[in-house]
N, C-alpha and C positions, 0 to 999 in steps of 0.2 A: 400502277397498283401500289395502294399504300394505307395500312393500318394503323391503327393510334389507340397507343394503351394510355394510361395515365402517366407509365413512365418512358413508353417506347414506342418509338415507330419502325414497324418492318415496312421496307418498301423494295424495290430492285436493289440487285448490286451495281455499283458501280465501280469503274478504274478504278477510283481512289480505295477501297477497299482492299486492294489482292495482298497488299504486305499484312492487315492484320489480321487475314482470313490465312494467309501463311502463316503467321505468329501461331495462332491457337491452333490449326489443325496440323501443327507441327511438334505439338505439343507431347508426350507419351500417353501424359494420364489421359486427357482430352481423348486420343485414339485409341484408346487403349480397347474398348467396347464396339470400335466402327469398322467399318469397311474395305477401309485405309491403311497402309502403309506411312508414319512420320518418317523422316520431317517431306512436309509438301512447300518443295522451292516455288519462291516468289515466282521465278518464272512460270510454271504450272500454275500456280492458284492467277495470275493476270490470266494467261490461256482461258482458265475455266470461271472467271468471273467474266470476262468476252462472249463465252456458249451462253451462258446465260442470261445476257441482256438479251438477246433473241427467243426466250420461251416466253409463250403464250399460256396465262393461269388458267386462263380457260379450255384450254386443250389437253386431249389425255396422255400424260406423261408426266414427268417431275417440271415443277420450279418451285425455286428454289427464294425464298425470301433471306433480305439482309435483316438481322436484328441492330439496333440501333439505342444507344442509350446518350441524350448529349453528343449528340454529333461523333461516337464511337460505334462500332461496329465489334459488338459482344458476341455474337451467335449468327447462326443463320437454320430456316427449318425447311424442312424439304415436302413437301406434297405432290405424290402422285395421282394424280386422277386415273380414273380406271377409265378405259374407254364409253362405256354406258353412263358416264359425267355424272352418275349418279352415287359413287363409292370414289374412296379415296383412301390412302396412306398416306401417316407421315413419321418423319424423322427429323432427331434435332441434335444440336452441337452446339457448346457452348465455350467461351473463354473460361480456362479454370477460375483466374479470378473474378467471375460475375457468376460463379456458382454458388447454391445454398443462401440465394437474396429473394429467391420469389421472381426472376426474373424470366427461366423459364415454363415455370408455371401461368402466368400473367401472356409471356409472350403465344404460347401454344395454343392456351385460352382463348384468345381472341383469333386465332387462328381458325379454332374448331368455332365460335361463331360466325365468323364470315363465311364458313364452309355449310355450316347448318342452318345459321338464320337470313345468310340474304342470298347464297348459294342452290341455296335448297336439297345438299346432299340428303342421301339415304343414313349412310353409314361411312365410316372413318377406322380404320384399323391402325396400328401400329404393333412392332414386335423391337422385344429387345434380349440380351444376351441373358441367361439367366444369373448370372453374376453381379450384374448391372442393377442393383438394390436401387439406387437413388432412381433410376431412370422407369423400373416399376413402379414406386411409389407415385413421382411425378404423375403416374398412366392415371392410377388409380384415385387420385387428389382429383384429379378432372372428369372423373364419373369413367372411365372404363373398364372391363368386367374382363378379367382375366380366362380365355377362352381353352385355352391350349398350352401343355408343355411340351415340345416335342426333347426329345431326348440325344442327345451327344448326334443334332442332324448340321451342325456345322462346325467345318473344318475352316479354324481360323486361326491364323499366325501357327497353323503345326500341330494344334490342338483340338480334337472335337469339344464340341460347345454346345448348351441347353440354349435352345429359345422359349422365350415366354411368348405368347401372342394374345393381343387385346383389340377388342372391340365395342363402337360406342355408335347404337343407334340413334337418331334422330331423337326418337321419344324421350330416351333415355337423357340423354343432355337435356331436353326441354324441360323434362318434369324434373332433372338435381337443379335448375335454375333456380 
């Protein structure tokens, strides 16, 4: 599986990845918005770059693409497919410093086309914290239509926390082309 932007190719992870996929997802600021506890030891990110040479894009569940810039390993985005393969999530993470370049804008982008125009998804969701300005924006730069706030529904690092949640149909992407 492997995508080509003008500046980037996401493709699988590989080995050679898990120290700078530990670099950045060890990062505060970087996790600061995710899921995650930093720092994520080299050991763990080799583990979890391992699970993921065994997902299948096609199957419903996350994989997870390497982002790539020049033979560097900037980001990685995450897509779930829903089991009716016709809906999907996704989620991204980036090196701080390949941030505010257009990089994951560019990288998403062509993500949500392979998911829309050779995939044939219905629809494509993401959420993010509501704190997470840049990463709303990003939503919103690429055509999706802010659906939902819910209010103080997640408890993260100790804290309740606002989620935003977006959505971008098929039509929708077709006709901001």
């Amino acid at each position: 599986m492997r995508l080509v932007t003008r500046r980037l190719v996401l493709r699988r992870f590989q080995d050679s990845d898990a120290e700078a996929l530990a670099a950045y997802r060890s990062d505060p600021e970087v996790a600061r918005y995710q899921g995650w506890d930093p720092p994520l030891p080299v050991r763990r990110a080799v583990e979890f770059v391992r699970e993921l040479a065994d997902l299948d894009p096609a199957a419903p569940g996350w994989f997870q693409y390497a982002v790539e810039l020049r033979g560097e390993l900037i980001g990685d985005i995450g897509v779930n497919l829903h089991e009716n393969l016709q809906q999907a999530e996704i989620g991204y993470t980036f090196a701080r410093a390949h941030q505010g370049r257009g990089y994951a804008t560019e990288a998403v982008g062509r993500v949500l086309e392979h998911l829309f125009a050779e995939r044939g998804l219905h629809r494509v969701a993401a959420e993010c914290d509501a704190r997470n300005e840049r990463s709303a924006r990003l939503l919103e730069r690429l055509g999706f239509r802010l659906e939902g706030h819910r209010v103080a529904s997640t408890l993260h690092r100790g804290e309740w926390t606002d989620d935003l949640l977006f959505g971008l149909l098929a039509s929708e992407w077709r006709a901001g082309r």
